[in-house]
Each structure stands twice: as C-alpha cells, then as structure tokens.
N, C-alpha and C positions, 0 to 999 in steps of 0.2 A: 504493500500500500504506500511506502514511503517514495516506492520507486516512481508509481503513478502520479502520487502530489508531484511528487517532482518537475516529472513529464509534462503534466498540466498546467504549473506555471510556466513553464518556458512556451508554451502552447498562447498562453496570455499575455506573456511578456513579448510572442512575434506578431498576436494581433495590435497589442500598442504600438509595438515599433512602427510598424507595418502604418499603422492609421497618421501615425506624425512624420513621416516619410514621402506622405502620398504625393505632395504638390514638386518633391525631389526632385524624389526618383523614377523614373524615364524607364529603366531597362523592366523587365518583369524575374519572379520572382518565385521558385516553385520550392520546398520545403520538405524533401523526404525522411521518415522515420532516422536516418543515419544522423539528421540533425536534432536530434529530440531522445530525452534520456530513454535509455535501456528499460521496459520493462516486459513484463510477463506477459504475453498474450492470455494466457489462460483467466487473466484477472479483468480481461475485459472480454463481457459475454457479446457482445454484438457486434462488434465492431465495424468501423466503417471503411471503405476502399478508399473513397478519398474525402476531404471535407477543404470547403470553398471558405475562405476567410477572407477581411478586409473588402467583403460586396457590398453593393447597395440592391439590395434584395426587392422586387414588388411583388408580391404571393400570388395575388389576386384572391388572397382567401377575408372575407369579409371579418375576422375572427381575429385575425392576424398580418394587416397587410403590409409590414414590412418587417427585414430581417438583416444581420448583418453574415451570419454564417449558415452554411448548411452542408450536412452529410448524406452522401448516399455509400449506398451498400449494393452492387450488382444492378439491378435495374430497378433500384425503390430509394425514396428517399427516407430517413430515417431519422433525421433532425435538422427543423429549420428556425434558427429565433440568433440568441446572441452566443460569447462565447464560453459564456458561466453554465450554460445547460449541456456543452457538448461533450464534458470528459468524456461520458457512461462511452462514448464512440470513438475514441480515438486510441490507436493502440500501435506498436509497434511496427506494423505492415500499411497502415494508414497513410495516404500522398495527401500532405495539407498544399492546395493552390492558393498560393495570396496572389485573389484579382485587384489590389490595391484601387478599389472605389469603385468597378468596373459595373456593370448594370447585368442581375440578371432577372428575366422574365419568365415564366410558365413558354411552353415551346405553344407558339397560334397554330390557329387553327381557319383555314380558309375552308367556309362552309355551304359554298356553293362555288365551284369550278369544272371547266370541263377539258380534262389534259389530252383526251381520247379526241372529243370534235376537235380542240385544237390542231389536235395532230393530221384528223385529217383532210383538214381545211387550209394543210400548210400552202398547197397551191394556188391558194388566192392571192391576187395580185391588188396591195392598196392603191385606190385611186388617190392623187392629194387632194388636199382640201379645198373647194372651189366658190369662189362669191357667189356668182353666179350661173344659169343655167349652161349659157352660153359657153362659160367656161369650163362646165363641167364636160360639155361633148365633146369640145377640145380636148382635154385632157385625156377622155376615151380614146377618141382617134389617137392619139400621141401613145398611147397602151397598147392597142393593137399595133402599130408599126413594127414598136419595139420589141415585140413579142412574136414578130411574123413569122417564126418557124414554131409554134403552138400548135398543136392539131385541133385545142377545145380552148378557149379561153375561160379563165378562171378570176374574176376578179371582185371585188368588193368596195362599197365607199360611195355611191350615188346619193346624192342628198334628197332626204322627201319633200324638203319645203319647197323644190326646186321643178314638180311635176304633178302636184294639188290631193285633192285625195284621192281621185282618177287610178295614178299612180303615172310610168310613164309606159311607150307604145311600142311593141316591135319595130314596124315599120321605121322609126329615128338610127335604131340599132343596123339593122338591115343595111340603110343608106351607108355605112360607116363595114358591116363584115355582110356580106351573105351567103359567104362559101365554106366556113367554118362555124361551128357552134360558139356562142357567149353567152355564159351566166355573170349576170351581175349581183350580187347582192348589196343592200340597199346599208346605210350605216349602222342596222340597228341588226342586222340579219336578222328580220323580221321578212321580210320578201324580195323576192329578185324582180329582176330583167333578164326576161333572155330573147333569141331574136328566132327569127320563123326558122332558121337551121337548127337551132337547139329544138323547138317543138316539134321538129320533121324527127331528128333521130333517137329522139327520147320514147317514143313509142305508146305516149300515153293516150292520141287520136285525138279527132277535133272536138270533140266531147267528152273529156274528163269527167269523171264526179267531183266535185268536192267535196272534202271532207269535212269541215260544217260553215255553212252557207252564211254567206255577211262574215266570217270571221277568216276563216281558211279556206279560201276559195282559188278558181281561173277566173281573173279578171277577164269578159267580153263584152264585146264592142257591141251596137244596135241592129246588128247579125248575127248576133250568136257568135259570130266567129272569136277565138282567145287574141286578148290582144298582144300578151307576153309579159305583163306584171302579174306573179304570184304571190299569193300573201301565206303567213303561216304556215301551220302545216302541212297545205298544198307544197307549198314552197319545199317544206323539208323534204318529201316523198319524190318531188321530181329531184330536187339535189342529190339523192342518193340513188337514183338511176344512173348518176356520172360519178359517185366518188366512193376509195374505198380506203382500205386498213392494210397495206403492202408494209414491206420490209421498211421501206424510206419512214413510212407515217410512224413506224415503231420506234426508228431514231428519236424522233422528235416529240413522242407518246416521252417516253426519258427523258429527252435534254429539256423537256418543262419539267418533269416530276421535278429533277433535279434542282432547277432553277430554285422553285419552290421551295425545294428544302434550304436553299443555300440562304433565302431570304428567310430562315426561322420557323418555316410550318411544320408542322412532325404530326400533322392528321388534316387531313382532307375529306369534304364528299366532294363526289364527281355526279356531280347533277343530271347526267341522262346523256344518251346517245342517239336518241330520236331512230333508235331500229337498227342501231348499228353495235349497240352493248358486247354481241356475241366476240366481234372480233376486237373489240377496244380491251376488255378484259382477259380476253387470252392473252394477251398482249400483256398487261399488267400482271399478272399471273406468270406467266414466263420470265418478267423480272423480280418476282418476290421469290419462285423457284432457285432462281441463278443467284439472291443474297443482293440483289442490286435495288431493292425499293425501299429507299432510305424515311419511309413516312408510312404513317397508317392509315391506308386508302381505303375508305367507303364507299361502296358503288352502289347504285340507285338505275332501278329500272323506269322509262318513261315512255309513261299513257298519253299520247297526243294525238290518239283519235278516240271518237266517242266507240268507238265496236269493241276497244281491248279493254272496257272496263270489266266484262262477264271473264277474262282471264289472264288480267293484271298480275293478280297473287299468285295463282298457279306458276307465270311465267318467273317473277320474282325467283319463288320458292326452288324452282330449276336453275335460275343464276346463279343461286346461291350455294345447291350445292352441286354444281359443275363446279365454281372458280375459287372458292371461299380458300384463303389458304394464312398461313404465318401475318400475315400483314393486311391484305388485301380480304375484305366484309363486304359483301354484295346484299345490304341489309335496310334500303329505303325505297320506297314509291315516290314515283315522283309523279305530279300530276301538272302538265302544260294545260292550268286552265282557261288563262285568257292571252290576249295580245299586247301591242305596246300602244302606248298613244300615238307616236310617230303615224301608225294605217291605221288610226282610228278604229285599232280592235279590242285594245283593253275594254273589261265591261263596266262601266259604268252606270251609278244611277240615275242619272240626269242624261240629255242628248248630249253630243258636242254641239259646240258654239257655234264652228263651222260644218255641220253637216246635220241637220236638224232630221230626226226621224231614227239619227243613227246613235245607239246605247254602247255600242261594241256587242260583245257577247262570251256566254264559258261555254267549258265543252260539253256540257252536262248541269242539270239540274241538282238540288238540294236531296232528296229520294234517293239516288243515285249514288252522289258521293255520301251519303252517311251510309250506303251498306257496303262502300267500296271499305270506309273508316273501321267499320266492323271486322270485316276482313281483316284488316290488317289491324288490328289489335289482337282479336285470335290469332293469327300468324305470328304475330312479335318482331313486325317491320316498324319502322319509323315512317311517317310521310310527310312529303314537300311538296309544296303547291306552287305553282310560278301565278302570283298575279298582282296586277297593276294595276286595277282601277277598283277604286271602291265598292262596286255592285258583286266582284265574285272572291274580292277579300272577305265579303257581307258570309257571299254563300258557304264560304269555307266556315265561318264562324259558326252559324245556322248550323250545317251540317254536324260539327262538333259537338254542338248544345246536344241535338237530336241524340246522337251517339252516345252520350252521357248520358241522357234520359233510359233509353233503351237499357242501355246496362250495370244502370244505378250504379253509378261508380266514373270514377276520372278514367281516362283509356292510360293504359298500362302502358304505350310508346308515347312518343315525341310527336306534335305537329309542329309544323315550321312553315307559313307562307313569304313567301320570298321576294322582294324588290318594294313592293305597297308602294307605289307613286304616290299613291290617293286613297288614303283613310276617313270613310266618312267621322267625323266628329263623336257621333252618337256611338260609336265601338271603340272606343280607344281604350277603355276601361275592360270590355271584354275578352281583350286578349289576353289579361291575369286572371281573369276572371275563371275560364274557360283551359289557363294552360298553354297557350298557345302563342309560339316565340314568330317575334318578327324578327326576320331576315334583310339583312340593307348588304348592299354594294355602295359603300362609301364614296369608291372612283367616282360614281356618278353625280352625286348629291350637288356637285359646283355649276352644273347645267341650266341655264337660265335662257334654253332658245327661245325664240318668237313662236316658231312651231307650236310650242305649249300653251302659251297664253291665247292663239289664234286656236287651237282644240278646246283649251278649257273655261280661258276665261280666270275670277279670280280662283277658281278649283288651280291654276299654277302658283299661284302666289309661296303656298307652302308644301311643297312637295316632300318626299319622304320623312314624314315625323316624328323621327327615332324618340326626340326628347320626350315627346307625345307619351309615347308606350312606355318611355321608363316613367316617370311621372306616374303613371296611372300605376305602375310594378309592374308591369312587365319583363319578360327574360330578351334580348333581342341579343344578337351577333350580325358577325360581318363576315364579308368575301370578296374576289375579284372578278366572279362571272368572269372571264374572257374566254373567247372562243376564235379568237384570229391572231395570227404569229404575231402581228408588230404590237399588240397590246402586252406580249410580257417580254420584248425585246428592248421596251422603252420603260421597262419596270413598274408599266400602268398596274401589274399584274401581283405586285409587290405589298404583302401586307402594309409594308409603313408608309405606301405611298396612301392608302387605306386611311390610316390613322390619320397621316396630315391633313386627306383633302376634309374627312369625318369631323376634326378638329375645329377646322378653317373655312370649311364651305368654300373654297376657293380652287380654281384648278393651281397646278403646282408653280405657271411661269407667272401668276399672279405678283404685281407690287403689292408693298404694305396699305396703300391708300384705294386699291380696289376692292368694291364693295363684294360682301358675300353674297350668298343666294339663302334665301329665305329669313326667317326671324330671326337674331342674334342668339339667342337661347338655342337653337338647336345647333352650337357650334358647341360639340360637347368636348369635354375636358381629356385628355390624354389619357388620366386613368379611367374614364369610362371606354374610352374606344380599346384599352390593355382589356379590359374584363371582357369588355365583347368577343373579341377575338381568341381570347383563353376562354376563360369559366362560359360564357355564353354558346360559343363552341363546340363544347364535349356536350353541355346538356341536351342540344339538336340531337346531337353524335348518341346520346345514350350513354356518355362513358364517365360521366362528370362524377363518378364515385373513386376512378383509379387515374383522372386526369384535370387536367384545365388550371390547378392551383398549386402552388409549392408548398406542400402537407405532408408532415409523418406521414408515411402508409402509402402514400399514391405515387404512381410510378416516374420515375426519373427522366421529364421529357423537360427541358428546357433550352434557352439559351443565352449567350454571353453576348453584349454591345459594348464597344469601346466608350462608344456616346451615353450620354445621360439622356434619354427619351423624352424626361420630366421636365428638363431645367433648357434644352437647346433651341437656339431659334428654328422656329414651326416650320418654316422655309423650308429645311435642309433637312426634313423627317423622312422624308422620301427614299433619300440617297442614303441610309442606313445600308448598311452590308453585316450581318451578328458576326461576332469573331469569332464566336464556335455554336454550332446545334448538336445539341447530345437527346439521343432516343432510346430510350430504357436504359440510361446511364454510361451510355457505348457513343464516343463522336462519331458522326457522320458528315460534318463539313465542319470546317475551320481547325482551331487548336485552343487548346486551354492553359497556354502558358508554357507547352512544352515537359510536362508532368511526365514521369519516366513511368513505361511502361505502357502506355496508350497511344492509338494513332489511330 
C-alpha cells in the first residue's frame, strides 16, 4: 500500500506539473509506468490500459458535464471526473497520456447520411453556380463539350427558381445533346432533367405510371406527351435504370466512410438506398469483413413507394440478417414520406403561395403508417421518416399517438422525423410528448433563398426550429445528409462544419456583420449542437445506454481536438480536423501523443 501512495502522488504531482506547464510547453508528452513508482499489480483490481490526464473533458453526460481525466480499460471506459478519484485504476502497466489542455469529446454521430448513394452518384458532374437562367444553359453546353467523349451524361446543379414550378423541358436539353443520353439533377436531387434520348433508352415508354400523382410523378405537356422533368420518386426509379454499385462506387463507398471517421464520427445511419440497399451493403459488409470499417454503421431500409409498405419489414428483416455483421446493423425503416419545397412537394397544410390548389402530398395516409409503426415495434427496428412540410410531420405525429393508443404503452424503438423545414406551431410540444426526436441537417439551416418565401410566404421566415423542440424537451440530433461527391470534398459533409453553421445560422464564407437566417434564439450554443451530435445521436441509434457520453461503463468511443470547440472563433469550427478518433478504445485515425504500444 505504501508503494501505491507513493505511485499516486507522483500521478498528482504530473497532473500539476502538467496543468502549470500548459501555456510552455509546445512538445507533447506521454508518461509510461517506467516513470511512476514500482508497485504490485495484484493491488490494483481493475486496472486501467491507459488514462488521459491534463484534458478538458465535455461528457455530454447531463450528470457530469465536464472532467479533467479519464481511464479506459480495453474498449470501456472506467473512470471519468478529476485526479483524486483515479488511483483505484492506475497501476503498473497503465500509459498515463498528458493531453496538456487538449479537448476531448464523446466520438459524433452523423444521423442521417448516405455513403452508399454517395458513392454511386460519384459520376455526376456539378454544374456551377449560375445567376441566371440564361446562364445556366450556358454552362450546360460548356458540360457537355467538355465531356464529349461521355457515352451518358451525368450531371447535377440546375436551379428550380430558374424554370417555375412547371419544372424545365426536354426539348431546351435536346437543342444543346440529342444523340447521347443526359440526366440532370436539379440542386436538391429532388428531380431531374433529362432529354428525349434518355426517355428513348430508358425503356420506361410514353406512359409511365407514377408512383404517387402530384408528388412523384412524369411531368406532361397538354398531350400527354413527358416533357423530361421528373420529380421524386419517379425520379429515383428512372435514375436507377442508369446507375449502379461497381468496383469504382466501392472505392468511394470507403474513401467517405473514411473521410467521416477522420472528421470524428465513430456511428452512423445511412439513411436508405432508394432500391439499391442490396449492393450498397454488400459492399459495406465486405469492409467490416476485411477489419476496414473504422465506425459503427447502421443501415436503414427505404419505403418510397406506397406498394412496399405491405413488405417493408419482411424486407428489412432479410437485410438484416443477410448483412448484419461486427460493425455494420441493418436495423431502421426508413420512410420517404414527402418532398422538398424546392417542387413544391413537401406536404403541407396550407396551399403554396405560389401554386394555389397545391398542398404537396405523403406517400400514404395516417391508417397506414401507424400499422407500418406497429410492425416495426414488434420487429424491434427503429424508424425514420424524411419530411418537410408540416402537414406529414403532422401525420407522423398522428400516427405515433395512434400506435400508442393501440398498444397502451410508449413503442419500445426510436422515431426520428428528419429535416422539419416547417413545424406547424401547435406540435412543437408533441414531439416530447409522444417520444419523438427531431432530426436537423444543420448545413442547411443558413439558407435564406427567395424560392422559399415565393413557396411559403411568412411559413419561411422561420424554418427549421430546432430551439422550438428543445424548449418544448424534446430529444433532437444532427447530420450531413449528403448525397453528391463535392459536398464532402469541400467538408460541407463534416460534423463541425454542422456545428458552426447550427451555431451561427450563417453559411461558413459569411463576414461577422452578415445577418443570420431566422430568429437569433435558434442560433444555438456549441454545447447544445456537442449533445446533438453525441447523446442525441445514439438515442435515434438505440445505443444511448453503451454510447453518446463519457461515463463509467459505456464504451470507449471518443475523440481528441487540438482546438478548444468552446472558447475558438465560430469562423474556423468548420476546419477542425480531431487529432485522434478512438473506437472501443482502439485509434482508428490520428494519434494520441504517440503512447507506446498503440497505432
């Protein structure tokens, strides 16, 4: 025991050093057993592999939210608070790291992404950004030129405001290619363009169905005839008549997982494949096989026509156990229920401003999705809803109630509706009410087009509510939704680009003196956009008992920042890079000071 005091003080005496050194010393500093008295391992029952000293710790545990040290043991952590509680854990085999002030945070969580469609949508070509329409053809033609040995063109970036609600025509396309195929997609990938050679070899004939009418439709002319703007899930069905999941897409299926991890996510869901799940997840599966999927990946099946609700779960429950493996959980429904406001399909409960008569519309009524709910409570999935407009965040709500009622009891999984542009007023409160976490894409929030006010009216004034739902207690988290390369090439796709814009309401190349988007109150505070991201996170995910916060007990996902999150100008949140992410207490990108015996 005298050996232990001993040990212990010097343990104290290199966190003080360590703490009045900080503004020093420059080099880093790593601390093994060899420097720390002699004692008996047997005298310490638990010991720990290494313990983090000299942190600035933020838990995200409501209970305890910050800490100066902490130990982990294998993949758990086992003590996190200050230095007077850690003897019981520290023992002769024990790596003390002194991060000399360094930041660490619970490892985030992006809780809507899609690394699968990203990948295989690598072949879209961005259009730039254009004033106007005029300019935008231009630019097209300038696409094709430079792309003239193309067999199919692939591109994306058409602006809506720039072709009315109509959408735009083949015939414009045509004048510019009509001997090769072109898909356009529109900037929301909400609906394409494509030109009468894509509708000739696509094979879907001059009378398509739609898959639901006013929402997901063939846009046709005062003949019947298609004019070449697709919306929705029209849209997605003819895209996947041309693209698919090859060797290339799998590179790149990776080089985002990875990205991801590099920026500090150590769990993900991957929000849907729109019919392509089967080979996106063999794919991910093949790298959690091989020891290369450095995060814990959740996959989600997605209903975006109304006929697969009768065998949603069934299918679910077959992704699940085909691919379920070490890392990768094929364990949410995901349900595409309405559109964006951009095509005026989100549902709403009022008309738009600009198109009187038109609500938008969901895939399916209230009946419907509370037995789809039911299912998937018996089953023990999670579900996710995609919607935008207040009239089918309504019906999600509805639906839930219902489900409640039926089964006298809260449902055993997680609901999450995802993006809420538009929360009518009178539900804000029942989203705690009810259980039911709102999902934000932060990236987006800074968005203040005309588009919007010309759709809504003052319904844009205040667009996604976040503050709204916490206020009322609500559980809400974040994500980066992207689904096209240059959104995580340019680190749109980056948690902390997340945090700053959620912060700031600002897009990132904003000065100090440009105004935010929306009320100043939902410019929320840095440590609420940390918890969304951690503790907010796992509770979607289901896992928030062995993840989300830095707690005794729960398992060792974190990570290390050079910068202080809390204290640096909001500007430069974005350009964070973490200097190490560790997953069940194993790094998987950066370093931790160079600690002997880890890599």
């Amino acid at each position: 025991m005298v050996l232990r005091t001993l040990k212990f003080c010097y343990f104290n005496m290199l966190i003080a050093c360590a703490a009045l050194m900080l503004s020093a010393c420059e080099s880093e500093q790593v601390t093994s057993q060899s420097t720390i008295a002699e004692v008996d391992e047997a005298v310490v029952e638990n010991p720990a592999s290494h313990v983090f000293v000299g942190a600035n710790i933020f838990t995200s545990d409501e209970a305890a939210p910050r800490a100066s040290v902490m130990a982990i043991k294998d993949d758990r952590i086992v003590y996190v608070g200050d230095s007077e509680g850690v003897e019981p854990f520290v023992a002769d085999s024990t790596v003390t790291v002194d991060l000399k002030g360094k930041l660490i945070l619970p490892g985030l969580v992006d809780a809507h992404t899609h690394p699968g469609y990203l990948a295989i949508y690598d072949r879209l070509i961005a259009l730039p950004e254009a004033g106007t329409r005029e300019e935008q053809i231009e630019d097209i033609k300038a696409l094709l030129a430079e792309n003239a040995n193309n067999e199919i063109i692939y591109a994306i970036g058409w602006d809506n405001r720039f072709f009315g609600t109509d959408g735009p025509g083949r015939e414009e396309l045509d004048a510019l290619e009509s001997e090769r195929p072109v898909l356009i997609y529109d900037i929301t990938m909400h609906s394409l363009w494509v030109n009468s050679k894509a509708l000739e070899v696509s094979g879907i004939g001059a009378d398509p169905i739609d898959p639901l009418p006013g929402v997901a439709y063939y846009k046709r002319d005062a003949n019947g005839e298609l004019t070449g703007y697709i919306t929705e899930m029209a849209a997605t069905l003819f895209a996947n008549l041309f693209f698919q999941m090859g060797e290339a897409e799998a590179v790149i299926l990776a080089d985002y997982i990875n990205y991801l991890s590099s920026r500090g996510v150590t769990s993900l869901l991957d929000a849907g494949n729109f019919g392509l799940d089967e080979k996106v997840y063999s794919a991910v599966k093949n790298l959690d096989d091989n020891g290369a999927l450095p995060m814990r990946y959740h996959g989600a099946y997605t209903v975006f026509l109304p006929n697969q609700a009768e065998t949603a779960v069934a299918e679910l429950k077959r992704l699940a156990a085909t691919y379920n493996s070490e890392n990768l959980t094929v364990d949410t429904l995901k349900i595409f229920f309405d559109g964006v406001v951009e095509t005026r399909t989100a549902h709403m409960l009022q008309d738009y401003d600009d198109t009187p008569g038109n609500r938008g519309g969901s895939l399916f009524g209230v009946d419907t999705l509370t037995k789809l709910i039911l299912q998937v409570d018996q089953a023990g999935f999670n579900l996710h809803v995609h919607a935008l407009g207040d009239q089918s965040s309504r019906t999600v709500l509805d639906a839930v109630e219902a489900a409640r009622k039926q089964l006298g009891r809260p449902l055993d999984v997680t609901v999450a509706i995802t993006h809420l542009q538009v929360i009518d007023a009178a539900d804000f409160a029942r989203y705690a009410e009810l259980n039911v976490i709102g999902q934000f894409t932060p990236a987006w929030h800074y968005y203040d087009e005309p588009i919007y006010s010309e759709a809504l009216g003052d319904r844009a004034k205040h667009p996604y509510p976040v503050a709204e739902l916490i206020k009322a207690g609500a559980t809400v988290n974040f994500s980066s939704d992207v689904y096209f390369p240059s959104e995580w090439r340019d680190d749109s796709a980056s948690p902390f680009t997340g945090i700053q814009i959620g912060h700031t309401r600002k897009d990132r190349e904003s000065g100090p003196d440009d105004p935010a988007n929306g009320p100043e109150y939902e410019q929320l505070s840095r440590e609420t956009m940390v918890k969304g991201y951690t503790m907010g996170g796992t509770i979607q995910l289901g896992t928030d008992s062995a993840l989300g916060s830095l707690t005794s007990g729960k398992k060792a996902d974190f990570i290390i920042l050079n910068e202080d999150l809390f204290a640096m100008d909001a500007a430069q949140i974005s350009k964070i890079v973490p200097k190490a992410v560790v997953l069940n207490g194993k790094l998987v990108k950066g370093d931790w000071s160079g600690a002997r015996g880890d890599s």
